[in-house]
C-alpha positions as CSV (number, residue, x, y, z in Angstrom):
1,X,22.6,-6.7,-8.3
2,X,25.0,-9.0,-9.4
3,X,24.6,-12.8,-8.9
4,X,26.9,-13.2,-5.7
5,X,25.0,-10.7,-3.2
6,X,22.0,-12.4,-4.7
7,X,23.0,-15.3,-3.4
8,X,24.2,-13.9,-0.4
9,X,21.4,-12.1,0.9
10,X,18.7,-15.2,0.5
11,X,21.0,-18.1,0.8
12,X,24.0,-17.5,3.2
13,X,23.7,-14.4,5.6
14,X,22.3,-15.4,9.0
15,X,18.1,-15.0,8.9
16,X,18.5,-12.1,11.4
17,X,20.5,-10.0,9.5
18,X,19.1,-11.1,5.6
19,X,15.9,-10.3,6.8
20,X,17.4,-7.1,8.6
21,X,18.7,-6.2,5.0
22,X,16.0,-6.7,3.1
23,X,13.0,-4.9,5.4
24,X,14.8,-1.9,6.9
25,X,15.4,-0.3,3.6
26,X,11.6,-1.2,2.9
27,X,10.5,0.2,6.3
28,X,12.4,3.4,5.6
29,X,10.8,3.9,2.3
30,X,7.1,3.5,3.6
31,X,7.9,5.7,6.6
32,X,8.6,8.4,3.9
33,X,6.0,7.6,1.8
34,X,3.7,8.0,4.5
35,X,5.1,11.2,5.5
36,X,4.4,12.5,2.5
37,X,0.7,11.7,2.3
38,X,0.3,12.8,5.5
39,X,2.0,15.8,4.8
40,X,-1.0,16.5,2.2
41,X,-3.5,16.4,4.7
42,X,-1.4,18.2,7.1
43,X,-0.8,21.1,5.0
44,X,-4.5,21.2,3.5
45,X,-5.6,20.7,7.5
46,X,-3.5,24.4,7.8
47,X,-5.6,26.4,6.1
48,X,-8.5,25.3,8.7
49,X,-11.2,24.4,5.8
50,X,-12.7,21.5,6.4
51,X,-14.0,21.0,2.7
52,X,-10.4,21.3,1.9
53,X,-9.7,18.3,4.0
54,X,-12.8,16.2,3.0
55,X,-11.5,16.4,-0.7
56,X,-8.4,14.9,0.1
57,X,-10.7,12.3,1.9
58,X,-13.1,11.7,-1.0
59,X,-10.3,11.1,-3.3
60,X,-8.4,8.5,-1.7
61,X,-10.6,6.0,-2.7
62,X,-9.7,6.8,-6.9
63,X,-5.6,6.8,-5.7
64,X,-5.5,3.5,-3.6
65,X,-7.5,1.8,-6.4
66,X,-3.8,2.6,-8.3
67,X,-2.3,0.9,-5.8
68,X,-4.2,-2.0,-6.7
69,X,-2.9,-2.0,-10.4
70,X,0.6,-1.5,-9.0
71,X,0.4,-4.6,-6.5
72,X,-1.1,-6.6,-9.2
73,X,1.7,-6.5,-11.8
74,X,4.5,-5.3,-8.6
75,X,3.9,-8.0,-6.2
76,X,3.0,-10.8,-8.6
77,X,5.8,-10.0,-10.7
78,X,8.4,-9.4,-7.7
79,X,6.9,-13.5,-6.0
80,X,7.8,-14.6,-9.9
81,X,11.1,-13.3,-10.2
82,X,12.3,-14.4,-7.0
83,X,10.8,-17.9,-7.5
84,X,12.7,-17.8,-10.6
85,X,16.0,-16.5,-9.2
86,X,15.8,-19.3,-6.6
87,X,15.3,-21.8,-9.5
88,X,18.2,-20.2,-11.1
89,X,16.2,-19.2,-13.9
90,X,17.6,-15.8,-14.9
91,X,16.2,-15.3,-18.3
92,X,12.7,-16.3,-17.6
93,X,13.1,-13.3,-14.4
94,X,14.4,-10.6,-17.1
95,X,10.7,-11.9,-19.5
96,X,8.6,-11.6,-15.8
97,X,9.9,-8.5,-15.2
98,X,9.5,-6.9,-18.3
99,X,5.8,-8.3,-18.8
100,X,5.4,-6.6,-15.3
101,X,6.5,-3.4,-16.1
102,X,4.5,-3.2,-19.1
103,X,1.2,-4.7,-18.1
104,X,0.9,-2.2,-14.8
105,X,1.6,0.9,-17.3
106,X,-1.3,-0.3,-19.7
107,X,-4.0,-0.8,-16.6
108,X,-2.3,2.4,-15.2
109,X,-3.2,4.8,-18.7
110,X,-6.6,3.1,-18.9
111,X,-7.9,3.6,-15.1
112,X,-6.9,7.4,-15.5
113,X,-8.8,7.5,-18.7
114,X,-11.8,6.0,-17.5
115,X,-11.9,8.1,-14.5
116,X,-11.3,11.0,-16.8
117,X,-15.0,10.1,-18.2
118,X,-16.9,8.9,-15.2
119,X,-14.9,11.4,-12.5
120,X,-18.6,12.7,-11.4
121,X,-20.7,9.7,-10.2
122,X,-17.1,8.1,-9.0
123,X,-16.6,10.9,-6.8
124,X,-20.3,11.2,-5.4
125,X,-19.8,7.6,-5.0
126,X,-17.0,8.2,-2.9
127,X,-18.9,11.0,-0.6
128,X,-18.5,13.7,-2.3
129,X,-21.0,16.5,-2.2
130,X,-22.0,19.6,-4.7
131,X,-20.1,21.7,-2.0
132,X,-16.6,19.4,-1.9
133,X,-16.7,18.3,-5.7
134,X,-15.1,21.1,-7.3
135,X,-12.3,20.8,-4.9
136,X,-11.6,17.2,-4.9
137,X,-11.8,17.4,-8.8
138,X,-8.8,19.6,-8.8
139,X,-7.0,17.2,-6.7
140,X,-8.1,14.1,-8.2
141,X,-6.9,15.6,-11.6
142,X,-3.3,15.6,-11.0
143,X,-3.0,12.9,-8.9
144,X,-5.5,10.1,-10.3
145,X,-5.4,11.3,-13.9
146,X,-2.4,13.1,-14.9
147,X,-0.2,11.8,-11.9
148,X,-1.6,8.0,-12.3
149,X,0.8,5.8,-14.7
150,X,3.8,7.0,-12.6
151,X,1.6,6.5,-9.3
152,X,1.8,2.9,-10.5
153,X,5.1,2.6,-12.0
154,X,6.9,4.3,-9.2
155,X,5.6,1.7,-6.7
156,X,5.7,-1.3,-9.4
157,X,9.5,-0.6,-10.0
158,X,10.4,-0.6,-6.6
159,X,8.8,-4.3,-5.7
160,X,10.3,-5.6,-9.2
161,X,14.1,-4.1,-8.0
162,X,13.8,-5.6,-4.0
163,X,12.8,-8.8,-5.8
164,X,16.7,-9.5,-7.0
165,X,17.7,-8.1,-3.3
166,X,18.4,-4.6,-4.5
167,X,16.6,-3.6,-1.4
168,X,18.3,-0.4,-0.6
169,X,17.9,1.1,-4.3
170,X,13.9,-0.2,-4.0
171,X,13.6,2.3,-1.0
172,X,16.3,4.9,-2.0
173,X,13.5,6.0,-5.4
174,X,10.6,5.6,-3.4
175,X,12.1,8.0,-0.6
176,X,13.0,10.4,-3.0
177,X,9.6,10.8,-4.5
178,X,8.5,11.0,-0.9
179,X,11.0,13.9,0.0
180,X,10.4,16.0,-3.0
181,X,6.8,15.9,-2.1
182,X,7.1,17.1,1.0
183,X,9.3,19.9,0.1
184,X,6.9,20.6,-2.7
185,X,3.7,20.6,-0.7
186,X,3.8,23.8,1.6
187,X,5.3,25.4,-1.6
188,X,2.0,24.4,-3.6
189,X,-0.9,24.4,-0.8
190,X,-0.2,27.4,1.6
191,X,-1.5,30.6,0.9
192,X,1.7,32.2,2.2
193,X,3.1,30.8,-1.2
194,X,1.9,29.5,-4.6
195,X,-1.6,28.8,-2.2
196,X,-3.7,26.4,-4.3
197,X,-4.5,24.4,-1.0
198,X,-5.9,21.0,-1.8
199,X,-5.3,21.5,-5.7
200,X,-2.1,22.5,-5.2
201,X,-1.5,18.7,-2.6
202,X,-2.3,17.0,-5.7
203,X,0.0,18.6,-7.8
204,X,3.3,18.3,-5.3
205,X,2.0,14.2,-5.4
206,X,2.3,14.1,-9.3
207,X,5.7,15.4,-9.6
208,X,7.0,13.8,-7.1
209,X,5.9,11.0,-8.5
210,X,7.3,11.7,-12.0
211,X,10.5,12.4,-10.7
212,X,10.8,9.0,-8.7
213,X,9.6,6.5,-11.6
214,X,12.5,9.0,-13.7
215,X,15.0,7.8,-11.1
216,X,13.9,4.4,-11.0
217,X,14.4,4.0,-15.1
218,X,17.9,5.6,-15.0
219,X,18.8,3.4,-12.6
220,X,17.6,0.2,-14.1
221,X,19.4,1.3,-17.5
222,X,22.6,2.4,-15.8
223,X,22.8,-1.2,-13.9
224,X,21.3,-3.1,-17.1
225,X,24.6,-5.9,-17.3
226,X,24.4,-6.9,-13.6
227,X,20.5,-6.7,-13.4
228,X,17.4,-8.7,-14.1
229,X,15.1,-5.8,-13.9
230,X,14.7,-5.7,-17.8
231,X,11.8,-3.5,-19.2
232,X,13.0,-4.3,-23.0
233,X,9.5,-4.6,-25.0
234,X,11.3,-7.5,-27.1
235,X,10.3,-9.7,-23.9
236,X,6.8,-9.1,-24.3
237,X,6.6,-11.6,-26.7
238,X,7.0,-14.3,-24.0
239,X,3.5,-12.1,-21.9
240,X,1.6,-15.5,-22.5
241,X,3.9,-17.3,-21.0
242,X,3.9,-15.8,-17.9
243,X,0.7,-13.4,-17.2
244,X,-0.6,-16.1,-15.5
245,X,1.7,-16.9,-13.0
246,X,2.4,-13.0,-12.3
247,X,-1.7,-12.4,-12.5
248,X,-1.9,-15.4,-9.9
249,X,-0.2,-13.7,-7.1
250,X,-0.5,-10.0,-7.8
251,X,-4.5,-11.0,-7.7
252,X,-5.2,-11.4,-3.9
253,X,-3.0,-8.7,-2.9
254,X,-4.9,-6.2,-5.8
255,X,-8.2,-7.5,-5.2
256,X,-7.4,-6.5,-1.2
257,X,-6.8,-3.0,-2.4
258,X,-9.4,-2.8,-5.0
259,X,-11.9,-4.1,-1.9
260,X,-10.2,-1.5,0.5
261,X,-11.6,1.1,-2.2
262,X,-15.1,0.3,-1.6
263,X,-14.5,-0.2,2.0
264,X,-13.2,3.0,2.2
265,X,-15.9,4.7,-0.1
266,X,-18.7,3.0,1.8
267,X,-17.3,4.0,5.0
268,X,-17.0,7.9,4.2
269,X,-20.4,7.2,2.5
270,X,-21.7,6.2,6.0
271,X,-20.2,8.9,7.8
272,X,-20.6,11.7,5.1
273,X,-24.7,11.5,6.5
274,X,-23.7,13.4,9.6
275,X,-21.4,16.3,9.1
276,X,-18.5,17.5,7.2
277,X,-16.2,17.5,10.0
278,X,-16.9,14.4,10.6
279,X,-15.6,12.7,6.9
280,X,-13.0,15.7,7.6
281,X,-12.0,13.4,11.0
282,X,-12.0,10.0,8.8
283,X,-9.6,11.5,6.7
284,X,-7.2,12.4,9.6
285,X,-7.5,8.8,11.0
286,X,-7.0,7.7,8.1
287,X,-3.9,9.2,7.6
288,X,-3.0,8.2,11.4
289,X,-3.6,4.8,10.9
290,X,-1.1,4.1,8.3
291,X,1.9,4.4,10.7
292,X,1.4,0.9,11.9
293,X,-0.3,-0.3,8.3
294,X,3.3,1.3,6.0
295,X,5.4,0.1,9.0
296,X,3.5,-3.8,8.1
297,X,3.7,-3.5,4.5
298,X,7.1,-2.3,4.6
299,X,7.9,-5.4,6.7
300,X,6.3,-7.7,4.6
301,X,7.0,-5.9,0.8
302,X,11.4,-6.4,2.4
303,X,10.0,-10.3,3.1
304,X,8.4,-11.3,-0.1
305,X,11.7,-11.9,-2.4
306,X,13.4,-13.5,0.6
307,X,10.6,-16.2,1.4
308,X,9.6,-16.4,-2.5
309,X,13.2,-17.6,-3.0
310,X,14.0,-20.0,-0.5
311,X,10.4,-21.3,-1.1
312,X,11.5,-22.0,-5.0
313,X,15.7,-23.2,-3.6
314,X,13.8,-25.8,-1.2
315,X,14.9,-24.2,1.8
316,X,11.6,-24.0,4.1
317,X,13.7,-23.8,7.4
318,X,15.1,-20.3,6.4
319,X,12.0,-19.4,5.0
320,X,10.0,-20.3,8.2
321,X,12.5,-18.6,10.6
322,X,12.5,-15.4,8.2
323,X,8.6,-15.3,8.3
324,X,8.7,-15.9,12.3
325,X,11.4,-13.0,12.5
326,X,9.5,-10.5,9.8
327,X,6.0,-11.1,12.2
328,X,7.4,-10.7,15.5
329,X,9.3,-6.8,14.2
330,X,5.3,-6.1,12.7
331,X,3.6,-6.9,16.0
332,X,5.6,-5.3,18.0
333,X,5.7,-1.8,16.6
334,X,1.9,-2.2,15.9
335,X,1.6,-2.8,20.1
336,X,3.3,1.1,20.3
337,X,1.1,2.6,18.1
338,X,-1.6,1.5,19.9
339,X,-0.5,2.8,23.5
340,X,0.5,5.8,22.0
341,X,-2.6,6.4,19.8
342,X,-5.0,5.6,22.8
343,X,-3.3,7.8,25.3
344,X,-2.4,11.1,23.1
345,X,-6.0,11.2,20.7
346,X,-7.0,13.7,20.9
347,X,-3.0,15.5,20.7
348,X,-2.5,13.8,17.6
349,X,-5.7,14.9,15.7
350,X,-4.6,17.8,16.5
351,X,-1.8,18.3,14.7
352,X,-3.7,18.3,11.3
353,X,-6.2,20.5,12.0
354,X,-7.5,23.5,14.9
355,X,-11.7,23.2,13.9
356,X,-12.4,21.6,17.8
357,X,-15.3,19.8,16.7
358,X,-13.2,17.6,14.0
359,X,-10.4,16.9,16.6
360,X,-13.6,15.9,19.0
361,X,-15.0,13.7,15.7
362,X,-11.2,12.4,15.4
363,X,-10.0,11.4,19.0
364,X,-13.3,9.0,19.4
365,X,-12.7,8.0,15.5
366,X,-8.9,6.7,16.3
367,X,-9.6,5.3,19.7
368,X,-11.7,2.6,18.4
369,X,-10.0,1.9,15.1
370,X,-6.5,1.6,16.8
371,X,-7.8,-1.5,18.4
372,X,-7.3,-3.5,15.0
373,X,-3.4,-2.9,14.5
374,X,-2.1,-6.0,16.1
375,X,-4.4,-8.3,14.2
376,X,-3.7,-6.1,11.1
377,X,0.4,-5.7,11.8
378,X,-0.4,-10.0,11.4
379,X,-2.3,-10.4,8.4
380,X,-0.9,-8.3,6.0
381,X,3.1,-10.8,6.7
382,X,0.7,-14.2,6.6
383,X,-1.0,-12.7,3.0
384,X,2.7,-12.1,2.0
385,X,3.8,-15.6,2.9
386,X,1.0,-17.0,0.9
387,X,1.9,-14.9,-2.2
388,X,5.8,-15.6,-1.9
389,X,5.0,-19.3,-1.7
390,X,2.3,-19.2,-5.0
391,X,-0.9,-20.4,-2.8
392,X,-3.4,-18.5,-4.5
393,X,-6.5,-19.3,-3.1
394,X,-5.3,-18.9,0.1
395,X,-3.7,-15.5,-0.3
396,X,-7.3,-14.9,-2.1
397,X,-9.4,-15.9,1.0
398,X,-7.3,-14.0,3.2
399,X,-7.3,-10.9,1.3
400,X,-10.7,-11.0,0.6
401,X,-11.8,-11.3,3.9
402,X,-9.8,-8.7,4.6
403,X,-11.7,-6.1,3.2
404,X,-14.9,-6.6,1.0
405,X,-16.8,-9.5,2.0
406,X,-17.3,-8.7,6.2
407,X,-16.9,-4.7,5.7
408,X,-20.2,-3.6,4.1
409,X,-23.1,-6.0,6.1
410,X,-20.8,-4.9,9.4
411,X,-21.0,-1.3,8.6
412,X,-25.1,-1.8,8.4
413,X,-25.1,-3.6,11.4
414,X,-22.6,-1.4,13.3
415,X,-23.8,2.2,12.2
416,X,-27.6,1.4,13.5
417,X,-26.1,-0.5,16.6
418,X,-24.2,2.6,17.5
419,X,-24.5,5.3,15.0
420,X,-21.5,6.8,13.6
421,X,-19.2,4.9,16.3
422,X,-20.4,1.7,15.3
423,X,-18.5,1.9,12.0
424,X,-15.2,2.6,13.4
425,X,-15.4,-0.8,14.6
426,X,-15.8,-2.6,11.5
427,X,-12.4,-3.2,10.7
428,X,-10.8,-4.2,14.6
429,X,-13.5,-7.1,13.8
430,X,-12.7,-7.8,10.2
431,X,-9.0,-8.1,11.1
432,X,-9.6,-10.5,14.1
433,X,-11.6,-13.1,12.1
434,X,-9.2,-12.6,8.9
435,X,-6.2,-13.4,11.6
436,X,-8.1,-16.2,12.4
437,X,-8.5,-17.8,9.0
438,X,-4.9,-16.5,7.5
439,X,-3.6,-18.4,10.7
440,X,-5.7,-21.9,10.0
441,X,-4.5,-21.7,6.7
442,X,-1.4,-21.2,7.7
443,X,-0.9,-24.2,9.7
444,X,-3.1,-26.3,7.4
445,X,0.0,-25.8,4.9
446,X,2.8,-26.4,7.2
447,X,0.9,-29.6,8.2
448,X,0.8,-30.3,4.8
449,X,4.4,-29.6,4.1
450,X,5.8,-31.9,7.1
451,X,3.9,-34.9,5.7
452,X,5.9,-34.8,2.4
């Protein structure tokens, strides 16, 4: 993106319709991202297996904890290089960027090689049992191991590229990975077809994930002159320089999904001790609750570059009204999920899978859970603020809490106050008392900031 729509976008369009501009695109592409990882488990629920669906489950553990390499290098580097565009600094954003880029494809190639050689206790770690290992091997295989560096690179690329304003591009690669995967996975996982089932989910996710990180390099090479996205290795030698600064801010938001792993692990741990249709039911909820979580993260991933920048140009009154706008889209779409989700259940859980005991598991599962959205659609835009304004400890505390520290004790507590039901509660608390905290920190700062 050349210099004058830079400048347009985060200086001079109205807040309304910059911050319209930068999210929508960003909404769009997490809507289609998480169509196509629900379109794994709806595909796998087809064949009417259970096991099939509980190694999609196990799994996700290992493939979020990628998420977490992305977010460290992706969102650190994007709050960077829009700090640094605001500062008008467009060589040290091309040496960010490129540090970026490099640093999440190094962590990427060594987590799929260490989970090459501990796959067996990581996976019994994460619930698996001598009936469901073989299968959520096969899945984990192409989409943690062979699939993993472009896992990471396909989401790192598209944070770096919104963080100049390219907003539209960002979402254009990630959809397209997205699209190709659901077009791929009935080919791959019904038996009607190629028929691997779950094996054959993992497979569709891989390429799809290939193909988008291919698109995302062409572009940045075909746009090279106007851009700052620069993944030139000659700019590593400036990685000292700014590791720290991109390690800062990616930390909170990577330790948050690094902590969600062994939230999530734990939880399907919990829950594995009663049935398999019952981890088969997690999975589904799982999947159901990301509507309002994508729909969040694509608000606040289309705010980050926009507050990062006007924090770094000095403009705090744009960067207020464009955090004010960004949170009241998030809650409000969170408040429709959770009608929706507590009046139509059991209708929903249905459409993954027919077993009637795992829609039964599934309907109580998502009626509790669904009561943390609107605290959630809140703290994932507050973490973002912190990150886009470089306050590290309190995007740490906030994340933290978040998942990790409350999640595990509340789970003990929970499952022997109400066994199995009591755990789906753990997170509608967790997000009420993180709200709390993001929100005192929060106002501590803009106390802070009105008495300079």
């Amino acid at each position: 993106m050349n210099a004058a729509n830079r400048t347009a976008i985060f200086e001079t369009l109205p807040v309304h319709q910059a911050v319209c501009k930068q999210i929508i695109p960003a909404i769009v592409s997490q809507m289609i991202a998480l169509i196509y990882n629900l379109a794994d488990t709806y595909f796998v629920g087809m064949l009417n297996d259970p096991h099939q669906t509980a190694a999609i489950t196990i799994a996700a553990p290992s493939f979020v904890m990628l998420t977490a390499i992305s977010n460290l290098f992706g969102v650190g580097g994007a709050s960077a290089i829009a700090r640094a565009l605001g500062k008008k600094q467009t060589l040290r954003a091309k040496q960010i960027a490129s540090v970026s880029f490099w640093g999440g494809l190094i962590c990427a190639c060594l987590f799929s090689l260490v989970f090459f050689i501990l796959s067996r206790p990581i996976l019994f770690l994460c619930g698996a049992t001598e009936e469901t290992f073989e299968l959520t091997m096969g899945y984990a295989k192409y989409v943690v191991i062979l699939g993993g560096p472009f896992t990471v690179l396909n989401t790192l690329l598209a944070n770096l590229i919104r963080s100049e304003g390219s907003a539209g591009l960002a979402s254009f690669g990630v959809s397209l990975g997205g699209i190709i995967n659901i077009v791929l996975d009935p080919l791959f996982v019904l038996p009607q077809f190629i028929g691997l089932g779950a094996v054959g989910a993992g497979m569709a996710t891989a390429l799809s994930n290939v193909l988008a990180t291919v698109f995302f390099l062409i572009s940045l090479y075909r746009m090279r002159k106007n851009s700052v996205i620069h993944i030139d290795p000659k700019y590593l030698r400036y990685a000292k320089l700014h590791l720290k600064s991109i390690l800062s801010v990616g930390f909170p938001s990577a330790v948050q999904y690094a902590l969600t792993v062994v939230a999530i692990a734990a939880q399907a741990k919990f829950v594995s001790k009663y049935a398999t249709e019952a981890v088969a039911a997690l999975g589904i909820v799982k999947k159901l609750d990301q509507l309002p979580l994508y729909f969040s993260i694509g608000v606040s991933s289309g705010l980050l570059p926009l507050l990062a920048y006007n924090y770094a140009s000095g403009n705090q009154t744009r960067r207020r009204k464009s955090f004010r706008f960004g949170c009241m889209i998030s809650l409000s779409f969170s408040l429709l999920c959770l009608v929706c989700y507590e009046l139509f259940a059991p209708q929903l859980s249905a459409l993954f899978i027919e077993d009637a005991t795992t829609i039964s598991y599934s309907a109580g599962f998502l009626r509790r859970m669904v009561t943390a959205m609107p605290m959630m659609s809140l703290c994932y835009p507050m973490i973002i603020q912190f990150q886009a304004m470089g306050k590290v400890k309190e995007s740490l505390i906030t994340s933290v809490l978040r998942k990790g520290v409350l999640d595990i004790p509340l789970l003990f507590l929970m499952d022997r106050l109400m066994p199995l039901y009591g755990c789906m509660w753990v997170q509608p608390i967790v997000d009420s008392i993180s709200l709390i905290v993001a929100g005192t920190l929060y106002f501590r700062l803009k106390h802070n900031e009105s008495m300079t």
